[in-house]
Each structure stands twice: as structure tokens, then as C-alpha cells.
N, CA, C and O atoms as a Tripos MOL2 file, in Angstrom:
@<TRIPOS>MOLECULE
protein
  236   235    59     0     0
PROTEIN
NO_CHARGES

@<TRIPOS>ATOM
      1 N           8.3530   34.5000   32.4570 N.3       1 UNK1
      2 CA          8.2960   34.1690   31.0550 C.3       1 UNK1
      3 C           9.5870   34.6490   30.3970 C.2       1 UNK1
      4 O           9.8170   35.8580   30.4010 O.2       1 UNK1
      5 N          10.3300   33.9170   29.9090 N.am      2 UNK2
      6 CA         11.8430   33.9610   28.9500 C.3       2 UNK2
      7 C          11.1940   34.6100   27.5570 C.2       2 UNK2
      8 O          10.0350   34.5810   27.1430 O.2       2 UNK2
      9 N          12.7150   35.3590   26.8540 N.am      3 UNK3
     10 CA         12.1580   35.6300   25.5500 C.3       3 UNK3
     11 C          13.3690   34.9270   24.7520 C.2       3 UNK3
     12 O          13.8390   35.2640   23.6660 O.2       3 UNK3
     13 N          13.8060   33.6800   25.7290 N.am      4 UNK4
     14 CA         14.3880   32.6640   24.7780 C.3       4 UNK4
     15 C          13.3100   31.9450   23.4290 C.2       4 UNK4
     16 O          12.1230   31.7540   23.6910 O.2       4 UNK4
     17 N          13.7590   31.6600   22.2930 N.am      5 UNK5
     18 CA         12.5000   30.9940   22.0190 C.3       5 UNK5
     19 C          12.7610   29.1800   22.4510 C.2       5 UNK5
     20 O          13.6360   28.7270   23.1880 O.2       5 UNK5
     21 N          11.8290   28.5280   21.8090 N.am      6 UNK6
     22 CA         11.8880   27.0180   22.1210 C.3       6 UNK6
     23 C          12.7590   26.3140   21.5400 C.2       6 UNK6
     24 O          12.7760   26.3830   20.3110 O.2       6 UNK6
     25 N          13.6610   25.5010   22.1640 N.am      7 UNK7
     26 CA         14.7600   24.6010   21.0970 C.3       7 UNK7
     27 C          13.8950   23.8080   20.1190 C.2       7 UNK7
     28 O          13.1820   22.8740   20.4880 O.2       7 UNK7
     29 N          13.9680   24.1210   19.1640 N.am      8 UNK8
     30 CA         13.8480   22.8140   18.0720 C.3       8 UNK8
     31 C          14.6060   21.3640   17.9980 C.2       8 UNK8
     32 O          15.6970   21.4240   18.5650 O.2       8 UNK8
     33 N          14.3810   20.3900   17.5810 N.am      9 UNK9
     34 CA         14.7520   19.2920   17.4010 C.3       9 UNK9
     35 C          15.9770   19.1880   15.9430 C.2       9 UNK9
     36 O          16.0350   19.7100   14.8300 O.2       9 UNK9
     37 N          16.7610   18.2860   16.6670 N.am     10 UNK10
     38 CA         17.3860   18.6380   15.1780 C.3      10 UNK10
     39 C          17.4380   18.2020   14.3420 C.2      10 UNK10
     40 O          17.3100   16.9820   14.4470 O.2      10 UNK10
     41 N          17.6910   18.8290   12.6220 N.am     11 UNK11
     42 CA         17.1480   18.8240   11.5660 C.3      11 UNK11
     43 C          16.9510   17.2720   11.0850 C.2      11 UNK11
     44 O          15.8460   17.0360   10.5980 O.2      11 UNK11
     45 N          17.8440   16.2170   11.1540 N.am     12 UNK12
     46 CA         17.7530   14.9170   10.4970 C.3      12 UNK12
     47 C          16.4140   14.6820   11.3810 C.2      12 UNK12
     48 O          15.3640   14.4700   10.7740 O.2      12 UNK12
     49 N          16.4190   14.7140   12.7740 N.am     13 UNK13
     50 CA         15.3390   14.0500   13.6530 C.3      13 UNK13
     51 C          13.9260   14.2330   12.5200 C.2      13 UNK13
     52 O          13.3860   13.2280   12.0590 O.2      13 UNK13
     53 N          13.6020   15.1830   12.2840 N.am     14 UNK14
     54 CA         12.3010   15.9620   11.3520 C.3      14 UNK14
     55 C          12.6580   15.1820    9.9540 C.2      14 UNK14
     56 O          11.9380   14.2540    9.5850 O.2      14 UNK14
     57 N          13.4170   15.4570    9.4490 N.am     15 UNK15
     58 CA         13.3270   14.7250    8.4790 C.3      15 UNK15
     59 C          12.7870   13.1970    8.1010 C.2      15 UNK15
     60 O          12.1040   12.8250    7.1470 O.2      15 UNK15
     61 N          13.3770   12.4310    9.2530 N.am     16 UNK16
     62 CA         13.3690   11.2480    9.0790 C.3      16 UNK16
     63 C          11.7100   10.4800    9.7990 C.2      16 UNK16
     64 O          11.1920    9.3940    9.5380 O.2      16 UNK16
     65 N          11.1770   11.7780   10.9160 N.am     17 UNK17
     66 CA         10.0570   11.6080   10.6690 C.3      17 UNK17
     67 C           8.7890   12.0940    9.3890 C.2      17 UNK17
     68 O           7.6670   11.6270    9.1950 O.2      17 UNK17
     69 N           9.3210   12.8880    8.8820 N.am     18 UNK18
     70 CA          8.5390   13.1190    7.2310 C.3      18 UNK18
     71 C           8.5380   11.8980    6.8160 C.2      18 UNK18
     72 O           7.5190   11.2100    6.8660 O.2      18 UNK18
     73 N          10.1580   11.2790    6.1520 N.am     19 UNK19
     74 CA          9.6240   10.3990    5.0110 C.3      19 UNK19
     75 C           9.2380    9.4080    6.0550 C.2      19 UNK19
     76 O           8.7900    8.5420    5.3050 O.2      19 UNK19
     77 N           9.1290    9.0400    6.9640 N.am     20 UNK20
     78 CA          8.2770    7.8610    7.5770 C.3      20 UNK20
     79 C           6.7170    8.3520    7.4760 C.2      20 UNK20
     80 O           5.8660    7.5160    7.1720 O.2      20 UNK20
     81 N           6.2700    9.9740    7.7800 N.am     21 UNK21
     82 CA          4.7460    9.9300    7.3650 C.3      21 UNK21
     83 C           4.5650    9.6140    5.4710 C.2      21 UNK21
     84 O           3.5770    9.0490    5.0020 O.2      21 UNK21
     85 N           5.7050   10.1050    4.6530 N.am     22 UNK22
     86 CA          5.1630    9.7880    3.3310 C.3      22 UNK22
     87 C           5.1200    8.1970    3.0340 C.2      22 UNK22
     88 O           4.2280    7.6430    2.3920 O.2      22 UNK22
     89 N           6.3710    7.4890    3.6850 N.am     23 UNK23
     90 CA          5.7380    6.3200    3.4790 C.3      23 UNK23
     91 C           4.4920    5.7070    3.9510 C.2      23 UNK23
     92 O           3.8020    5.0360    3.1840 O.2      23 UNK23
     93 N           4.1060    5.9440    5.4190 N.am     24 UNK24
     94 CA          2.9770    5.3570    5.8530 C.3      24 UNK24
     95 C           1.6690    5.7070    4.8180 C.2      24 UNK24
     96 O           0.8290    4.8730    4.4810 O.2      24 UNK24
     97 N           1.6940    7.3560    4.3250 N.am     25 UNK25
     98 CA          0.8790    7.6010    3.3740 C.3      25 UNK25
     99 C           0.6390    7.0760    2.1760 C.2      25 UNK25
    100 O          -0.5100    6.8380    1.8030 O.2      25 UNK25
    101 N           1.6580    6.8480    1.4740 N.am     26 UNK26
    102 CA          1.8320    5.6680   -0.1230 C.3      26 UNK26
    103 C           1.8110    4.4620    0.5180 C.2      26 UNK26
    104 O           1.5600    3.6770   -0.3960 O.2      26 UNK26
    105 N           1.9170    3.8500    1.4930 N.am     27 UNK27
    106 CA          1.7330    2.5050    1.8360 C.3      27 UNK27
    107 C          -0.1650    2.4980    1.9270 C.2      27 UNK27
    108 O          -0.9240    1.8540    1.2030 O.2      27 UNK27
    109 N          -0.4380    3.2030    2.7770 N.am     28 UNK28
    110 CA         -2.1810    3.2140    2.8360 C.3      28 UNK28
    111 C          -2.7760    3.6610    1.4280 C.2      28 UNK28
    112 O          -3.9060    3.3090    1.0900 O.2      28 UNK28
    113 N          -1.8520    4.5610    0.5150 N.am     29 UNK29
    114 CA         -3.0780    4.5840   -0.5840 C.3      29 UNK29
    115 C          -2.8830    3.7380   -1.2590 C.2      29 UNK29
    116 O          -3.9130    3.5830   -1.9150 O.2      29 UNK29
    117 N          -1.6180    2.5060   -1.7540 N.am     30 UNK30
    118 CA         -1.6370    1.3820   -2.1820 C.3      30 UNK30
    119 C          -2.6770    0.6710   -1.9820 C.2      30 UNK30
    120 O          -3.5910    0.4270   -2.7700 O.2      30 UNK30
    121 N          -2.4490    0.1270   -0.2560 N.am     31 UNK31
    122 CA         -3.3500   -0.9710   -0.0250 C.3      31 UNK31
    123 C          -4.8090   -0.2760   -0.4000 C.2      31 UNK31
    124 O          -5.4600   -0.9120   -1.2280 O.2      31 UNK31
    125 N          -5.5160    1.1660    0.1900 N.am     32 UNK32
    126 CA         -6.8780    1.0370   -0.5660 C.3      32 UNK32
    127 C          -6.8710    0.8110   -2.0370 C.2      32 UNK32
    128 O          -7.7900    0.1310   -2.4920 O.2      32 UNK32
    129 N          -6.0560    1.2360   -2.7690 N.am     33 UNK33
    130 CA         -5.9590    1.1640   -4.5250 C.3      33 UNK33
    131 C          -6.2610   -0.4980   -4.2970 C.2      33 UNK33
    132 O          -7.2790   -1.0640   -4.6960 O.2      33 UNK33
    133 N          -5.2380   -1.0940   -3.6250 N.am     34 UNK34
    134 CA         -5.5950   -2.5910   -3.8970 C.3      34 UNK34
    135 C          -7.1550   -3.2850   -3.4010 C.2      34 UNK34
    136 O          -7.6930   -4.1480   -4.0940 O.2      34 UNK34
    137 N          -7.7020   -2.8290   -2.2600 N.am     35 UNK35
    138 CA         -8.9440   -3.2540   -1.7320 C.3      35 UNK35
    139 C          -9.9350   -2.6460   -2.9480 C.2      35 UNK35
    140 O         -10.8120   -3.4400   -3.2870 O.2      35 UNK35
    141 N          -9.9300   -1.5720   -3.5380 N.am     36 UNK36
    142 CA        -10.6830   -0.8450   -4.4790 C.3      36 UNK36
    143 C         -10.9430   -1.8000   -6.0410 C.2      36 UNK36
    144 O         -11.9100   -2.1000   -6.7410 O.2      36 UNK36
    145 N          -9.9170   -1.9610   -6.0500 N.am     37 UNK37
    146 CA         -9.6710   -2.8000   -7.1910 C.3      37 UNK37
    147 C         -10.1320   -4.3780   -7.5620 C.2      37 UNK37
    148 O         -10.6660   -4.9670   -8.5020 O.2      37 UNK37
    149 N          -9.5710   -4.6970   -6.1850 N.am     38 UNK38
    150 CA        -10.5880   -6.3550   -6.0410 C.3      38 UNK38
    151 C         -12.1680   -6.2220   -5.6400 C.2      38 UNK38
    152 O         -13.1230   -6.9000   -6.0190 O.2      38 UNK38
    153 N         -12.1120   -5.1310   -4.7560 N.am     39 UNK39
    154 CA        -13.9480   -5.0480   -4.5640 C.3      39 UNK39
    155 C         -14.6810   -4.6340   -6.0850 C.2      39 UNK39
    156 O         -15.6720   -5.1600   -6.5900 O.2      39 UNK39
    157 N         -14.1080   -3.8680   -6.4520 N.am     40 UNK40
    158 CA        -14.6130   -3.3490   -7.6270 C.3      40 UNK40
    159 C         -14.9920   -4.3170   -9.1800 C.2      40 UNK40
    160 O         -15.7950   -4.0310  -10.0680 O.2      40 UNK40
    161 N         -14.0640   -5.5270   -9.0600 N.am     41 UNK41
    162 CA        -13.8370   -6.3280  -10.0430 C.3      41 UNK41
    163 C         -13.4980   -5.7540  -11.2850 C.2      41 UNK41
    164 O         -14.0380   -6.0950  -12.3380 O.2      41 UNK41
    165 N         -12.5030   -4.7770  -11.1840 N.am     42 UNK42
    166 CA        -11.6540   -4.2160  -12.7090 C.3      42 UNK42
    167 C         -11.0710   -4.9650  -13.2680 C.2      42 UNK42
    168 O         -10.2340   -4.5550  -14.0730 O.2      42 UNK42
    169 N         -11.2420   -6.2150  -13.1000 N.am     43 UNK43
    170 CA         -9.7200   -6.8920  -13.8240 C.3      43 UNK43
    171 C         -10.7970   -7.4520  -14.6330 C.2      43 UNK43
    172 O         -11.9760   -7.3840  -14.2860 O.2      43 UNK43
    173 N         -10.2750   -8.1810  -16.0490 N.am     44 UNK44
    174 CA        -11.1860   -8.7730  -16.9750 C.3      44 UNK44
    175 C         -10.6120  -10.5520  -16.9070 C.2      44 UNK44
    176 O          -9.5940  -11.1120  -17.3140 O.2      44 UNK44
    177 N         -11.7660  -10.9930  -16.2270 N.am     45 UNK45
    178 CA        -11.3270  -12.3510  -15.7840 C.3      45 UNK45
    179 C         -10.0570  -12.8830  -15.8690 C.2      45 UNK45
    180 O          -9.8120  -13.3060  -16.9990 O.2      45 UNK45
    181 N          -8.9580  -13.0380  -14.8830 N.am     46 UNK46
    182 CA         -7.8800  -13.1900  -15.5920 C.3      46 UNK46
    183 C          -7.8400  -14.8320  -15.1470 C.2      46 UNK46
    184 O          -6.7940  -15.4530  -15.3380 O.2      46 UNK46
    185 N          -8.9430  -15.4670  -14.5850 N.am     47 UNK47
    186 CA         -8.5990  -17.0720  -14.5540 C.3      47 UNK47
    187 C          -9.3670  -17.6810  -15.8900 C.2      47 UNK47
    188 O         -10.5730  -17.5520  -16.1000 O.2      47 UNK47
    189 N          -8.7020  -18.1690  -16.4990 N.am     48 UNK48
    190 CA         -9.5870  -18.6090  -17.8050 C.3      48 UNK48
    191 C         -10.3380  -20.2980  -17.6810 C.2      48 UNK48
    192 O          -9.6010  -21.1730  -17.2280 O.2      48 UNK48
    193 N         -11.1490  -20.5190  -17.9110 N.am     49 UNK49
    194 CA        -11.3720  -21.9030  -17.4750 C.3      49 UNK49
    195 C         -10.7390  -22.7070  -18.6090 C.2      49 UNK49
    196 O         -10.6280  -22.4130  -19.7990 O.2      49 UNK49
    197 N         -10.2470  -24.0980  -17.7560 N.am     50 UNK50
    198 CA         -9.6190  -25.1700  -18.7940 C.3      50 UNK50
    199 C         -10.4620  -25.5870  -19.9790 C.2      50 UNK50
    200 O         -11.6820  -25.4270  -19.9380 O.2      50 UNK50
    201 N          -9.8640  -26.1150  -21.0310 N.am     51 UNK51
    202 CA        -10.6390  -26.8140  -22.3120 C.3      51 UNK51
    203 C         -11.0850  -28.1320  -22.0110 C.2      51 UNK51
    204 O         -12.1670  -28.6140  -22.3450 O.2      51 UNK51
    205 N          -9.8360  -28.8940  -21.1070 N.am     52 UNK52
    206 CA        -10.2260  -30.2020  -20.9270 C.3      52 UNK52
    207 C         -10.0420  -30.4240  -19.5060 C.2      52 UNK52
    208 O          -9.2610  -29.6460  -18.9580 O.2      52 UNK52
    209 N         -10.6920  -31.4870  -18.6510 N.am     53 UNK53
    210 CA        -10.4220  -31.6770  -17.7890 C.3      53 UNK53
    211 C          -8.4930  -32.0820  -17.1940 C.2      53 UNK53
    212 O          -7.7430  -32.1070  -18.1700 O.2      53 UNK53
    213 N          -8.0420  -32.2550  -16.3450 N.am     54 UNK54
    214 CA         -6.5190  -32.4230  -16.3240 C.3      54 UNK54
    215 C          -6.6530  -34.1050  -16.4340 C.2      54 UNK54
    216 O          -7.6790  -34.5370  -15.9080 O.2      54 UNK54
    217 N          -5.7130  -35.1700  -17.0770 N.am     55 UNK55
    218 CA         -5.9300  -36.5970  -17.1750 C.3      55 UNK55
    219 C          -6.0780  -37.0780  -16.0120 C.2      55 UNK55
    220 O          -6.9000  -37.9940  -15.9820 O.2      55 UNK55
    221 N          -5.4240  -36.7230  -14.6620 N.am     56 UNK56
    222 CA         -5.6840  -37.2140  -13.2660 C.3      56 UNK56
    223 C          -7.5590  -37.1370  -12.9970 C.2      56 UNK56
    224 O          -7.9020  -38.0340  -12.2270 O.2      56 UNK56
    225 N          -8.7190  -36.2790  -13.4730 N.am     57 UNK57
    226 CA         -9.4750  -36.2050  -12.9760 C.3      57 UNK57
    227 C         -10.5410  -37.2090  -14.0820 C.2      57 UNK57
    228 O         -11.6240  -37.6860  -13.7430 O.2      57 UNK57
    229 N          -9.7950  -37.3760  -15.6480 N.am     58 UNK58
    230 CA        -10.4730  -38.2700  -16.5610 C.3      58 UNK58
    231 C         -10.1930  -39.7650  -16.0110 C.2      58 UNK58
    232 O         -11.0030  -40.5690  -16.4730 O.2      58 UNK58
    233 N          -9.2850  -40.3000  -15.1780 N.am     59 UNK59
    234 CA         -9.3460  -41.9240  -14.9860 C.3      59 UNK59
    235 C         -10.0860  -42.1480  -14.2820 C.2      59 UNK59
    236 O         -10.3120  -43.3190  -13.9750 O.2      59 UNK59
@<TRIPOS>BOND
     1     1     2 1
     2     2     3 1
     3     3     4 2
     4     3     5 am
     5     5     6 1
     6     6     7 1
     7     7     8 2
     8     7     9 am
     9     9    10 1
    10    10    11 1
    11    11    12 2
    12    11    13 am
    13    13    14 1
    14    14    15 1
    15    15    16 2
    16    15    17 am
    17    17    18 1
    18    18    19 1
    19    19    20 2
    20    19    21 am
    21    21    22 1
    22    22    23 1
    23    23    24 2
    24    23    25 am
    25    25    26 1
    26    26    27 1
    27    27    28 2
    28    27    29 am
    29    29    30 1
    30    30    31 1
    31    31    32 2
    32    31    33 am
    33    33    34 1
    34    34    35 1
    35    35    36 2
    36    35    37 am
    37    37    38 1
    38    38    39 1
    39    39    40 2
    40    39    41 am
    41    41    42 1
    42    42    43 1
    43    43    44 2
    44    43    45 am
    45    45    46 1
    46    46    47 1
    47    47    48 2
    48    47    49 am
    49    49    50 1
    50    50    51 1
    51    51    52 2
    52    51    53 am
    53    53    54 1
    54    54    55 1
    55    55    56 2
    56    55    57 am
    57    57    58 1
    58    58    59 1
    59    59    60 2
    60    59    61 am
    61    61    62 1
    62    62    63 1
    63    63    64 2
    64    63    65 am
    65    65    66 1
    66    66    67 1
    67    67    68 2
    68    67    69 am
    69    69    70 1
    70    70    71 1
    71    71    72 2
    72    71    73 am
    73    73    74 1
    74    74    75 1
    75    75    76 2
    76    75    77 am
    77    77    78 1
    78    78    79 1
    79    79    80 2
    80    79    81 am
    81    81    82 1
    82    82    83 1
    83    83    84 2
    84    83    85 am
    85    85    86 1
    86    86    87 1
    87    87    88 2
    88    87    89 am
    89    89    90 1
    90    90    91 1
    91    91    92 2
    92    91    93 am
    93    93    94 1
    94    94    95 1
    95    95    96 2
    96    95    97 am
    97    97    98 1
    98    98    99 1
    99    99   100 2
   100    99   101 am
   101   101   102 1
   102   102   103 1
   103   103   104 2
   104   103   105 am
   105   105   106 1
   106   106   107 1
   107   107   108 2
   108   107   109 am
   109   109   110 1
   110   110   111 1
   111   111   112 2
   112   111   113 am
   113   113   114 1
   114   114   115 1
   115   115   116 2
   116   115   117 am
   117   117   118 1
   118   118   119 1
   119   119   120 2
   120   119   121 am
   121   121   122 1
   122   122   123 1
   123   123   124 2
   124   123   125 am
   125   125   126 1
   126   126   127 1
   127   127   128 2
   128   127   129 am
   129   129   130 1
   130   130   131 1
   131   131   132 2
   132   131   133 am
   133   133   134 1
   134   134   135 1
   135   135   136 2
   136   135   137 am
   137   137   138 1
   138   138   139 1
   139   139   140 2
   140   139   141 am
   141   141   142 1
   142   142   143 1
   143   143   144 2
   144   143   145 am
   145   145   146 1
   146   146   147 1
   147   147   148 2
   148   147   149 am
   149   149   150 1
   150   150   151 1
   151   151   152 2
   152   151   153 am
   153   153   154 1
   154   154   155 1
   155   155   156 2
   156   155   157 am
   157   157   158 1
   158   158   159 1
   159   159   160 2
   160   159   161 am
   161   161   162 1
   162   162   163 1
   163   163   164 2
   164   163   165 am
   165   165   166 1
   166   166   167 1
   167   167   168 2
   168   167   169 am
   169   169   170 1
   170   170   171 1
   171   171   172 2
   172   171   173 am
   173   173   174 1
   174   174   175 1
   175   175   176 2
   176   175   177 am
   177   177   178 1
   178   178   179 1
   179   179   180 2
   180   179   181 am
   181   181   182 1
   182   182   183 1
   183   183   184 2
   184   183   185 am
   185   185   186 1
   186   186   187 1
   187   187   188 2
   188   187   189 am
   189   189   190 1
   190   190   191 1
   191   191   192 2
   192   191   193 am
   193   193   194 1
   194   194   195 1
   195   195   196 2
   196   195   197 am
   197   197   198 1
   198   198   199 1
   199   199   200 2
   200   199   201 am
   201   201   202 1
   202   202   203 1
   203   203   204 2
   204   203   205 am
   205   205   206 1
   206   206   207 1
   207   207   208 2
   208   207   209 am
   209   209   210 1
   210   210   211 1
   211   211   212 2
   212   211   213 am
   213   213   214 1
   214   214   215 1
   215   215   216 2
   216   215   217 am
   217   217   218 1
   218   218   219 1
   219   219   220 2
   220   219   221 am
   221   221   222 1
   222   222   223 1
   223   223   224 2
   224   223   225 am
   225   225   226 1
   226   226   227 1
   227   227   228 2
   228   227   229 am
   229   229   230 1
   230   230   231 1
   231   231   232 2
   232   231   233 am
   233   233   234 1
   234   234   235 1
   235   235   236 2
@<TRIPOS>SUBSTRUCTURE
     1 UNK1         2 RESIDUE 1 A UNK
     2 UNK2         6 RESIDUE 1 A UNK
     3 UNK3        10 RESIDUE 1 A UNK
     4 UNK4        14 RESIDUE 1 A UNK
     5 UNK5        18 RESIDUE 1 A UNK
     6 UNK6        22 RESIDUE 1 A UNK
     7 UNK7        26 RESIDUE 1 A UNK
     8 UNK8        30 RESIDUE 1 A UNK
     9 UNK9        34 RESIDUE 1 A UNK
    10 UNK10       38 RESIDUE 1 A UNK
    11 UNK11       42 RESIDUE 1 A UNK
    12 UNK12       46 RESIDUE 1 A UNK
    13 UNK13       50 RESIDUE 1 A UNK
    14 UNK14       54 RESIDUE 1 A UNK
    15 UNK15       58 RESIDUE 1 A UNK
    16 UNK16       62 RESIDUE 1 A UNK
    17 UNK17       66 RESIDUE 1 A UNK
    18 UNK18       70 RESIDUE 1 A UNK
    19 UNK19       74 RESIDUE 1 A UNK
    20 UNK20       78 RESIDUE 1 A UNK
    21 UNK21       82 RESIDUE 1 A UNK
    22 UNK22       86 RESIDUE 1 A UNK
    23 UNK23       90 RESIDUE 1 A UNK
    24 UNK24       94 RESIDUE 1 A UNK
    25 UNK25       98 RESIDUE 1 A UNK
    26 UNK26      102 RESIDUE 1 A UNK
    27 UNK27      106 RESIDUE 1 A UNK
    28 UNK28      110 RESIDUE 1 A UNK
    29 UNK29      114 RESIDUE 1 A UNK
    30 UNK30      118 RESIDUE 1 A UNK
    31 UNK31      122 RESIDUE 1 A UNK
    32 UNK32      126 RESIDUE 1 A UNK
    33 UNK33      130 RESIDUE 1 A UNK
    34 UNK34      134 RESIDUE 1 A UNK
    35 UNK35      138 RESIDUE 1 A UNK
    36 UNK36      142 RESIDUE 1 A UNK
    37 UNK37      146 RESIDUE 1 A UNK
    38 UNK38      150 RESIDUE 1 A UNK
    39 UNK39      154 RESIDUE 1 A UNK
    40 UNK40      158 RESIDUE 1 A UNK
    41 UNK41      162 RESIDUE 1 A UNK
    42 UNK42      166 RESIDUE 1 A UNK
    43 UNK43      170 RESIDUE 1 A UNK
    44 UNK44      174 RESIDUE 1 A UNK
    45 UNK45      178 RESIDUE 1 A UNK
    46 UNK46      182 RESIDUE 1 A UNK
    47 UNK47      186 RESIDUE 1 A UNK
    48 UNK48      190 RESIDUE 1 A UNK
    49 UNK49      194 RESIDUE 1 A UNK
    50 UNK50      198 RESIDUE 1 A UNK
    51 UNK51      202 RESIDUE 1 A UNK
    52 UNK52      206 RESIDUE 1 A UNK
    53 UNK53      210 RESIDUE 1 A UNK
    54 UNK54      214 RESIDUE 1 A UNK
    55 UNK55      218 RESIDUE 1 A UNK
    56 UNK56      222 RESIDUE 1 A UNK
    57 UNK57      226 RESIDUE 1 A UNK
    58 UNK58      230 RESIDUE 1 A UNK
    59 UNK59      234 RESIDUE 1 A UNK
């Protein structure tokens, strides 16, 4: 048994795996925010129905 300690990796290597976990993390709480949101039906109807039919469907 050595009382070298263990090489570490070097510093950019770590880094650049962080912001790849923070993105994967804000990428997944987006998409649930987005699944949450359409399951949920928060939005206040945003398709409005027409007044009149369009003239292609009156001839």
C-alpha cells in the first residue's frame, strides 16, 4: 500500500462534466414544467373558436 495519494483528473475535465450534469438537469426540469403544464390544463383556452365559418367551407 503507497502513501502516494490518487491522481485526480484534470481540472477543465470536471468542469466540463458539471455543466453537462447542470444542463441535463434544467433540460429535465423544463421538459417536466412542460408535461405539467399541458397535463394540468393551465393555459386559459388559447384556441378561440371562429365567428364564421371560413368562405371555402360556406360554398
Amino acid at each position: 500500500m503507497t502513501t502516494q495519494p490518487r491522481p485526480r483528473p484534470p481540472a477543465c475535465r470536471r468542469d466540463r462534466d458539471h455543466r453537462t450534469t447542470v444542463l441535463a438537469a434544467l433540460l429535465l426540469a423544463a421538459s417536466a414544467a412542460a408535461v405539467a403544464y399541458v397535463l394540468l390544463g393551465v393555459h386559459d383556452n388559447p384556441v378561440q373558436p371562429a365567428e364564421a365559418p371560413p368562405q371555402a367551407v360556406r360554398d
